[in-house]
C-alpha atoms as a printed R data frame, in Angstrom:
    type eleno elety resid chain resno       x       y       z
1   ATOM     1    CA   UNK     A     1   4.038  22.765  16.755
2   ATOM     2    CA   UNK     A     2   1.942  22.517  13.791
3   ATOM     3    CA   UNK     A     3  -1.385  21.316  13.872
4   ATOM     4    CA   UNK     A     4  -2.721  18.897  11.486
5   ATOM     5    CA   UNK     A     5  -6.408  17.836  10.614
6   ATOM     6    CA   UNK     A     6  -7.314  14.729  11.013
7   ATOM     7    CA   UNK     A     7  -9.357  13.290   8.349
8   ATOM     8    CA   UNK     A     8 -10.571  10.154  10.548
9   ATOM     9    CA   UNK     A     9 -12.814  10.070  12.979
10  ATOM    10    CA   UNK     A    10 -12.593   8.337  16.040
11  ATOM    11    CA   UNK     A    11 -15.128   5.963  14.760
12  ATOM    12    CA   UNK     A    12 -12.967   5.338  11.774
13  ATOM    13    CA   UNK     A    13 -10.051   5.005  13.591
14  ATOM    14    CA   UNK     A    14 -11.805   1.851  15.830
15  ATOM    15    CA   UNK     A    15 -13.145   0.372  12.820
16  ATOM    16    CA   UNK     A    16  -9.201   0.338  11.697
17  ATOM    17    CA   UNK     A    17  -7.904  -1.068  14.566
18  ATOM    18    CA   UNK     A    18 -10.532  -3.552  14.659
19  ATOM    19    CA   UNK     A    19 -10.796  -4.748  11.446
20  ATOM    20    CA   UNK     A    20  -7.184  -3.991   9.711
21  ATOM    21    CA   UNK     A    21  -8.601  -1.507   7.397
22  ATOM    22    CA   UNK     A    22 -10.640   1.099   6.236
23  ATOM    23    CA   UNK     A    23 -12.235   2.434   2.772
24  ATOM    24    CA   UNK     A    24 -11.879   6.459   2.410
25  ATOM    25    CA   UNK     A    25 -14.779   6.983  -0.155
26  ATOM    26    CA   UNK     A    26 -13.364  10.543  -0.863
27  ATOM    27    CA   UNK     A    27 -11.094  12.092  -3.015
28  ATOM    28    CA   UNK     A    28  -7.619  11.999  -1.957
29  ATOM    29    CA   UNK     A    29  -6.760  14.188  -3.742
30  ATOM    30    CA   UNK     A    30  -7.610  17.194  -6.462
31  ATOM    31    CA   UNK     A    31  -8.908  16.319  -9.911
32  ATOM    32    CA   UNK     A    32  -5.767  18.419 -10.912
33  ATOM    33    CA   UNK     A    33  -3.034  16.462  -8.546
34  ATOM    34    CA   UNK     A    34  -4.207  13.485  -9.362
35  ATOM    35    CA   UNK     A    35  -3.980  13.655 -12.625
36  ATOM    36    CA   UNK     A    36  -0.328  15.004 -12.281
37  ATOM    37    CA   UNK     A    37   0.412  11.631 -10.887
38  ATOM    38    CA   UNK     A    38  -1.561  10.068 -13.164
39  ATOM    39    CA   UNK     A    39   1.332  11.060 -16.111
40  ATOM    40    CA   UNK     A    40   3.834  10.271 -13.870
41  ATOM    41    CA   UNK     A    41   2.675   6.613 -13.840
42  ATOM    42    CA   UNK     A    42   1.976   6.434 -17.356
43  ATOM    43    CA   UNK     A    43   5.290   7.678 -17.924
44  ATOM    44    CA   UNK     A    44   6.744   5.370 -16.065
45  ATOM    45    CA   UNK     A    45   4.514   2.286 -17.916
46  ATOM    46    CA   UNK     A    46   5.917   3.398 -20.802
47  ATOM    47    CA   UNK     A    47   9.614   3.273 -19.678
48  ATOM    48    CA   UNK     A    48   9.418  -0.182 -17.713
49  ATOM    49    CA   UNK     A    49  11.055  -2.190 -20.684
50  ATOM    50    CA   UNK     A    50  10.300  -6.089 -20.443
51  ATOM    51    CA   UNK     A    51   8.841  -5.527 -16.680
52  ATOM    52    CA   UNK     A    52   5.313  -6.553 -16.612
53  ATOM    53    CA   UNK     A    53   3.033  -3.713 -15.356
54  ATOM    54    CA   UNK     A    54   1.967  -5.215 -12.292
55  ATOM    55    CA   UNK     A    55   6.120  -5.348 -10.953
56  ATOM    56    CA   UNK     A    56   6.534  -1.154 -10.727
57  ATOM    57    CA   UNK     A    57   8.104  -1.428  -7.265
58  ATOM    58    CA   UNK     A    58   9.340   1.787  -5.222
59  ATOM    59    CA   UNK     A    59   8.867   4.127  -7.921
60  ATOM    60    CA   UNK     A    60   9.894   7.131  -6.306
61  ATOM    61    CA   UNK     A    61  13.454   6.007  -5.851
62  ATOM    62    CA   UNK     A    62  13.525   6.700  -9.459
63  ATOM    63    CA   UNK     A    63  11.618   9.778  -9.786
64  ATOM    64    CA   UNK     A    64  11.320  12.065  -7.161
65  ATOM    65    CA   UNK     A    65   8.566  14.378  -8.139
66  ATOM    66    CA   UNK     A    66   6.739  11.258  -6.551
67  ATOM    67    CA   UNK     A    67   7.409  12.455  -3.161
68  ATOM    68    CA   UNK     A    68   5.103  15.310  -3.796
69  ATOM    69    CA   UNK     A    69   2.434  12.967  -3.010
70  ATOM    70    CA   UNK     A    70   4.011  10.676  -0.624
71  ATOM    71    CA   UNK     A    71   4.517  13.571   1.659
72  ATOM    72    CA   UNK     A    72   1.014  15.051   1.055
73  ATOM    73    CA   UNK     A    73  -0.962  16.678   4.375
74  ATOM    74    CA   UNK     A    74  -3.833  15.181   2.294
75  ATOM    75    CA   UNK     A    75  -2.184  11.586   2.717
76  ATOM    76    CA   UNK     A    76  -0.103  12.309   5.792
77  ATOM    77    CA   UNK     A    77  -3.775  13.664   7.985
78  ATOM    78    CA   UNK     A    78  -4.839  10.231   6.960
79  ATOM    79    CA   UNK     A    79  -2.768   8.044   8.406
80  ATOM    80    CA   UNK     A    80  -1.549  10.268  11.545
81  ATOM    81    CA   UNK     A    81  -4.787   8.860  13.380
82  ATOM    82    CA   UNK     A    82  -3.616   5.286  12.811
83  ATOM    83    CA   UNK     A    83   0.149   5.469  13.169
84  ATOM    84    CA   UNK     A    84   0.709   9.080  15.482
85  ATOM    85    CA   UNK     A    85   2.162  12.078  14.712
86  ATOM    86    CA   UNK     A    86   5.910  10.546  14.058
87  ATOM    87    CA   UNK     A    87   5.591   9.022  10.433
88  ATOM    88    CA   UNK     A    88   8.483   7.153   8.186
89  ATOM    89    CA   UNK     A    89   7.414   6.943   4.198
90  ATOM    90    CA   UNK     A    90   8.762   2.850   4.350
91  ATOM    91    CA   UNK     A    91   7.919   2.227   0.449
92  ATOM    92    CA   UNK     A    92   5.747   2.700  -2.360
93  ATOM    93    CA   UNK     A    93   4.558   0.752  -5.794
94  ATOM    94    CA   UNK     A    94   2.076   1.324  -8.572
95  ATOM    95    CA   UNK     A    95   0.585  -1.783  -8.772
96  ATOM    96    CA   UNK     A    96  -1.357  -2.108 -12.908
97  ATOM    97    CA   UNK     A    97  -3.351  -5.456 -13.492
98  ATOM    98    CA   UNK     A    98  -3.633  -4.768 -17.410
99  ATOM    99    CA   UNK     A    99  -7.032  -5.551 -19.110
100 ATOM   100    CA   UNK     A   100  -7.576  -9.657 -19.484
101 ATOM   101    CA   UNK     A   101  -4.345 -10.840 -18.697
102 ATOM   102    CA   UNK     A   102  -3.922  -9.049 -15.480
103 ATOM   103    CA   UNK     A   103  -2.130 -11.545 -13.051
104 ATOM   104    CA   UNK     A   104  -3.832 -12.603  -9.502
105 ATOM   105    CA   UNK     A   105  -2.024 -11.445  -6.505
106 ATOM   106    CA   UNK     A   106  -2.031 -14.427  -4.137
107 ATOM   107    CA   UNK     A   107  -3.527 -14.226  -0.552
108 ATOM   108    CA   UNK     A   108  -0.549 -12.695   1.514
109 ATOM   109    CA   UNK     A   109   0.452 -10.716   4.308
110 ATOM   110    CA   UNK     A   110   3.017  -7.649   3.274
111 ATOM   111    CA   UNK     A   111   4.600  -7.949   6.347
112 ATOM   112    CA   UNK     A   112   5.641 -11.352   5.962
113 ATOM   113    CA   UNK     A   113   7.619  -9.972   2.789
114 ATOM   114    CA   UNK     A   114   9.521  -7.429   5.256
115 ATOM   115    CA   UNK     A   115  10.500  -9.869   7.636
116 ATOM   116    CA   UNK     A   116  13.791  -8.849   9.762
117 ATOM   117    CA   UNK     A   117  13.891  -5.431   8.004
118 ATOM   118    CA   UNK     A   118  12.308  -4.095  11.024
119 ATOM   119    CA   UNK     A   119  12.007  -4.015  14.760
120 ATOM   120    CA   UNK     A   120   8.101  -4.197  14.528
121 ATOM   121    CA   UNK     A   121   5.349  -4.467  11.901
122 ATOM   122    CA   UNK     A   122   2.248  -3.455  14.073
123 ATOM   123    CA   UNK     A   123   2.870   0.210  12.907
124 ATOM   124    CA   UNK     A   124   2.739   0.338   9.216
125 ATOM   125    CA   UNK     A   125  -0.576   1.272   6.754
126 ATOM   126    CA   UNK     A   126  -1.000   1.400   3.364
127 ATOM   127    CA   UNK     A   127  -3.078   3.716   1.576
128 ATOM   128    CA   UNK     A   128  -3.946   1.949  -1.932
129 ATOM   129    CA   UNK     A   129  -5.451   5.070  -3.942
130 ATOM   130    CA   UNK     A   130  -7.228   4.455  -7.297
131 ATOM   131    CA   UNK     A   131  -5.910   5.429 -10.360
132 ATOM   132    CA   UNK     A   132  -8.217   3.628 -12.369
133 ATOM   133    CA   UNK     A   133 -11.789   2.362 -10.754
134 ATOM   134    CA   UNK     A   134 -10.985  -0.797  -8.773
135 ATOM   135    CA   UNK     A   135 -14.131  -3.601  -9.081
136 ATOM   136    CA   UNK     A   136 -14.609  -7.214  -8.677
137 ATOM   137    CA   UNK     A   137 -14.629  -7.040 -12.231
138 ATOM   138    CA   UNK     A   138 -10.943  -5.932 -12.873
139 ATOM   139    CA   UNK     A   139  -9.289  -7.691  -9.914
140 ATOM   140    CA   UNK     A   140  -9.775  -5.327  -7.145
141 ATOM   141    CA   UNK     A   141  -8.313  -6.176  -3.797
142 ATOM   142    CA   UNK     A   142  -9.627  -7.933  -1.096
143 ATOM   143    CA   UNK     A   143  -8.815  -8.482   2.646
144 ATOM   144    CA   UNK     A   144  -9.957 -11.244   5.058
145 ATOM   145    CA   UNK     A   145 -10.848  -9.193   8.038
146 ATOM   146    CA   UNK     A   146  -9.727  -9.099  11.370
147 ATOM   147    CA   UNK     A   147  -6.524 -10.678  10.454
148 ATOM   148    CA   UNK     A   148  -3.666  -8.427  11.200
149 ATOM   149    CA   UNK     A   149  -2.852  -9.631  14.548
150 ATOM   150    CA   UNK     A   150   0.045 -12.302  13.783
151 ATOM   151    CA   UNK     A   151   1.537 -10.944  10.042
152 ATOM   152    CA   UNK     A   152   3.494 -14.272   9.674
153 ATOM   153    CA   UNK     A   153   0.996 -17.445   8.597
154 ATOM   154    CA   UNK     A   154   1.965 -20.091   6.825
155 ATOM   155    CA   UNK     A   155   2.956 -20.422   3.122
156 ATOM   156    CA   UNK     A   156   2.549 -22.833   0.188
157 ATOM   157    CA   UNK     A   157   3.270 -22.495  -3.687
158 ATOM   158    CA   UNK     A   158   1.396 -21.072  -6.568
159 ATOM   159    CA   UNK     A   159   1.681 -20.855 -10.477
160 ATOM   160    CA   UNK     A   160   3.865 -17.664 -10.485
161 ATOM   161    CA   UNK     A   161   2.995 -17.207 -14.682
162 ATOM   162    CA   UNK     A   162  -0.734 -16.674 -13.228
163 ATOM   163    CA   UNK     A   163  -0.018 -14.886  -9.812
164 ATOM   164    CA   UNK     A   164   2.249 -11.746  -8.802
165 ATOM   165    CA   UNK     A   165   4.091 -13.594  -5.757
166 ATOM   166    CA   UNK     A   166   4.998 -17.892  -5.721
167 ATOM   167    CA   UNK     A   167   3.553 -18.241  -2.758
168 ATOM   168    CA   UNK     A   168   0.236 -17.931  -0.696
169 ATOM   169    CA   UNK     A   169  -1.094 -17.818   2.810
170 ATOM   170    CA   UNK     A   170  -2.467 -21.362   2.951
171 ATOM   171    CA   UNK     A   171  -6.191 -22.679   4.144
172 ATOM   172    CA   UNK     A   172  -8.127 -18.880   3.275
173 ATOM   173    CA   UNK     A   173 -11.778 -19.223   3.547
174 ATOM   174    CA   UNK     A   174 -12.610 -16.778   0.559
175 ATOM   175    CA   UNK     A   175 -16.178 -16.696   1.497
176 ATOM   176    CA   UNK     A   176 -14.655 -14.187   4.232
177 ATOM   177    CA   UNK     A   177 -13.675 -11.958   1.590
178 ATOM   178    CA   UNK     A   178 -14.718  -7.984   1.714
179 ATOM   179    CA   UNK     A   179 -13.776  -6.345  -1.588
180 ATOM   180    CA   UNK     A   180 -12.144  -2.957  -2.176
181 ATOM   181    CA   UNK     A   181 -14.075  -1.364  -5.140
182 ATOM   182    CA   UNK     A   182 -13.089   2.420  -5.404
183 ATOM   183    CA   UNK     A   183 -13.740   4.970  -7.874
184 ATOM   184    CA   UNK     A   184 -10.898   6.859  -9.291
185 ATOM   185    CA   UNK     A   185  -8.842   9.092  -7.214
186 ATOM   186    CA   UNK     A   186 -10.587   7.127  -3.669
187 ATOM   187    CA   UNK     A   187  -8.233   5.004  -1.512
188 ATOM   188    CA   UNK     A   188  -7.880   2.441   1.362
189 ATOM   189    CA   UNK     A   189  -6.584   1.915   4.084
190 ATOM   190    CA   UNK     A   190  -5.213  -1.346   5.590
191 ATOM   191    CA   UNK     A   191  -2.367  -2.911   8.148
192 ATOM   192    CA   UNK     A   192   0.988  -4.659   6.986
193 ATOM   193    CA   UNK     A   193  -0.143  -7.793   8.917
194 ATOM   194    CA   UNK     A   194  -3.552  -8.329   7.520
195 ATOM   195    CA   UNK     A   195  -4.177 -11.135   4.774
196 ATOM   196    CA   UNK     A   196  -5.136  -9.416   1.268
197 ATOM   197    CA   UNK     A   197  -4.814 -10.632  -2.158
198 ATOM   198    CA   UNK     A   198  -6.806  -9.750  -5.236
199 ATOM   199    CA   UNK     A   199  -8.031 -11.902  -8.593
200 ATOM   200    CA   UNK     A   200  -7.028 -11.405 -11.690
201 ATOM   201    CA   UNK     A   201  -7.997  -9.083 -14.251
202 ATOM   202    CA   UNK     A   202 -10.049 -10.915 -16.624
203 ATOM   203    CA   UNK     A   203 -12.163  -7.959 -17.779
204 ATOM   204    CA   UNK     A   204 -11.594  -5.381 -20.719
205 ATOM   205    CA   UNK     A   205 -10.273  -2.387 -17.927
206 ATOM   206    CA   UNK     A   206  -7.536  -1.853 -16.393
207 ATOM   207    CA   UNK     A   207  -6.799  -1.631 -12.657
208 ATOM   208    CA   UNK     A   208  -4.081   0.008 -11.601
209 ATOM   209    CA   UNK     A   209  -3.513   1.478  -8.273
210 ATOM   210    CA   UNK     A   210  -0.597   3.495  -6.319
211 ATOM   211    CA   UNK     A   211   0.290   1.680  -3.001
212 ATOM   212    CA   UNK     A   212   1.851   4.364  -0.501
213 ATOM   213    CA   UNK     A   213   3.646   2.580   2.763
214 ATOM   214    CA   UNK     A   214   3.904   4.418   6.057
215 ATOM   215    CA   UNK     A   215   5.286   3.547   9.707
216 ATOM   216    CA   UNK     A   216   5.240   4.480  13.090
217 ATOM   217    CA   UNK     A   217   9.161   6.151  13.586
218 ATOM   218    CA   UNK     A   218   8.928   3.977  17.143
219 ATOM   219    CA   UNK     A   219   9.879   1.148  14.704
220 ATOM   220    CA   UNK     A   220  13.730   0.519  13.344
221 ATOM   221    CA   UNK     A   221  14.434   0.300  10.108
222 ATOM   222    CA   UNK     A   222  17.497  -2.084  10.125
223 ATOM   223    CA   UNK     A   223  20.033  -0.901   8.162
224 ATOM   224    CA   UNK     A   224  22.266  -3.885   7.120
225 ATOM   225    CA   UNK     A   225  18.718  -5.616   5.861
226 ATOM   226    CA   UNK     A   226  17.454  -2.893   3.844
227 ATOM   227    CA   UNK     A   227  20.929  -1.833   1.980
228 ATOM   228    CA   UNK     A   228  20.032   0.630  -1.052
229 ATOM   229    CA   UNK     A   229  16.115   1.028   0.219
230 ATOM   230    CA   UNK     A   230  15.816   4.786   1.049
231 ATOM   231    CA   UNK     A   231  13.541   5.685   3.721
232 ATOM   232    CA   UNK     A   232  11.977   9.273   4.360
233 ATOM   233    CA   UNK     A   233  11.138  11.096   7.281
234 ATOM   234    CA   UNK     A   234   7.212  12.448   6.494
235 ATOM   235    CA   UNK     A   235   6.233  14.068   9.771
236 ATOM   236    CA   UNK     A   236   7.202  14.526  13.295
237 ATOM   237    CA   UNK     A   237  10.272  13.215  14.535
238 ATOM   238    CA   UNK     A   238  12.481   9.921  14.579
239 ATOM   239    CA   UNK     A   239  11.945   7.516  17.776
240 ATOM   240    CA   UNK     A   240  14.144   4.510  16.705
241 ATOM   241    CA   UNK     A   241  16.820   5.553  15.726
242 ATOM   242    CA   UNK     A   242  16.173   4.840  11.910
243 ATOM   243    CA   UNK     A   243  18.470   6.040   8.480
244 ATOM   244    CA   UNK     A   244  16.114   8.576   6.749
245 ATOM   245    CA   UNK     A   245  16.931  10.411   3.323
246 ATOM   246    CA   UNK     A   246  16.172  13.866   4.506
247 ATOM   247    CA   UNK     A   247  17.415  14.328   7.878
């Protein structure tokens, strides 16, 4: 069996289960790769029609050379000390606030957007890697820690012309706030259940970031509530039972 190097510690790792995230202040990956994925992504930009730039959802169902990335070691030795060895790739999304009228993405939970597509949402991390340098200034994200032990809170309406989603988690004390500023080609780290959002991008830079969506293989993807969303097997070995592209 291969062995893979783990790019958390053990300390990290704690910190992650604690809190319901973590900030990798490294390079992901190479100047060169990530600037290969960098044209994919503006590629893409310039192909999405009418879509506004912040709506590029599961990108690599369109084009594959995507999963170049999404099946990285560099990514994959990332998560495996947060998930385990058996990893699904559940989704992905390149996620552009454009300069000043960059829309707010309301305070939400991701799993709560998943809910009945699987057996169990305490398995799944996203990495969010920086494309472009993430600040307060350009809408950067932002979690409320500590809160990715429930996943499902309660909901009330928003302005959807000034936010990404129509709803948000109600009754957020913002003051609780930590912020996610990266440099380009750094990433995060943080749990499907915790409560994240990020404010708009009122500034003269753009933010845009490439959200890549693991889970533990002990959890089922259910097949009649995910019909045409394509699943891959990353590493290790399916538990569930689960539909994946490549096995």
């Amino acid at each position: 069996m291969q062995k893979h190097t783990s790019l958390l510690s053990p300390e990290d790792t704690a910190y992650y289960n604690r809190n319901g995230y973590l900030l990798y202040k490294k390079p992901l990956f190479s100047e060169q790769k990530l600037n290969r994925l960098t044209d994919i992504f503006e590629e893409q930009l310039a192909l999405k029609g009418q879509k506004l730039s912040d709506e590029l959802d599961t990108p690599h169902f369109r084009d594959e050379r995507l999963l170049e990335f999404l099946l990285a070691d560099e990514v994959l030795d990332l998560v495996e000390p947060i998930l385990g060895p058996n990893i699904g790739l559940w989704s992905s999304h390149f996620i552009c606030k454009d300069p000043v009228v960059g829309r707010a993405t309301p305070w939400h939970e991701d799993s709560a957007y998943w809910k009945g597509r699987l057996s169990r949402y305490d398995g799944i991390v996203t990495v969010w890697l920086a494309i472009d340098r993430s600040t307060q200034e350009n809408g950067c994200m932002r979690v409320i820690p500590g809160t990715h032990h429930n996943g499902f809170s309660e909901y009330e309406e928003v302005d959807k012309s000034k936010n990404l989603f129509r709803s948000q988690v109600k009754n957020i004390d913002d003051s609780q706030a930590v912020y996610f500023e990266l440099e380009r080609g750094e990433c995060s780290l943080h749990d499907s259940r915790i409560i994240h959002g990020a404010k708009a991008n009122t500034s003269p830079h753009r933010r845009c970031g490439y959200t890549m969506r693991y889970f533990s293989t002990e959890a089922r993807v259910i097949p009649e509530r995910n019909q045409n969303h394509k699943v891959w097997l990353a590493r290790g070995r399916d538990i569930a039972g689960s539909r994946f592209e490549n096995v």
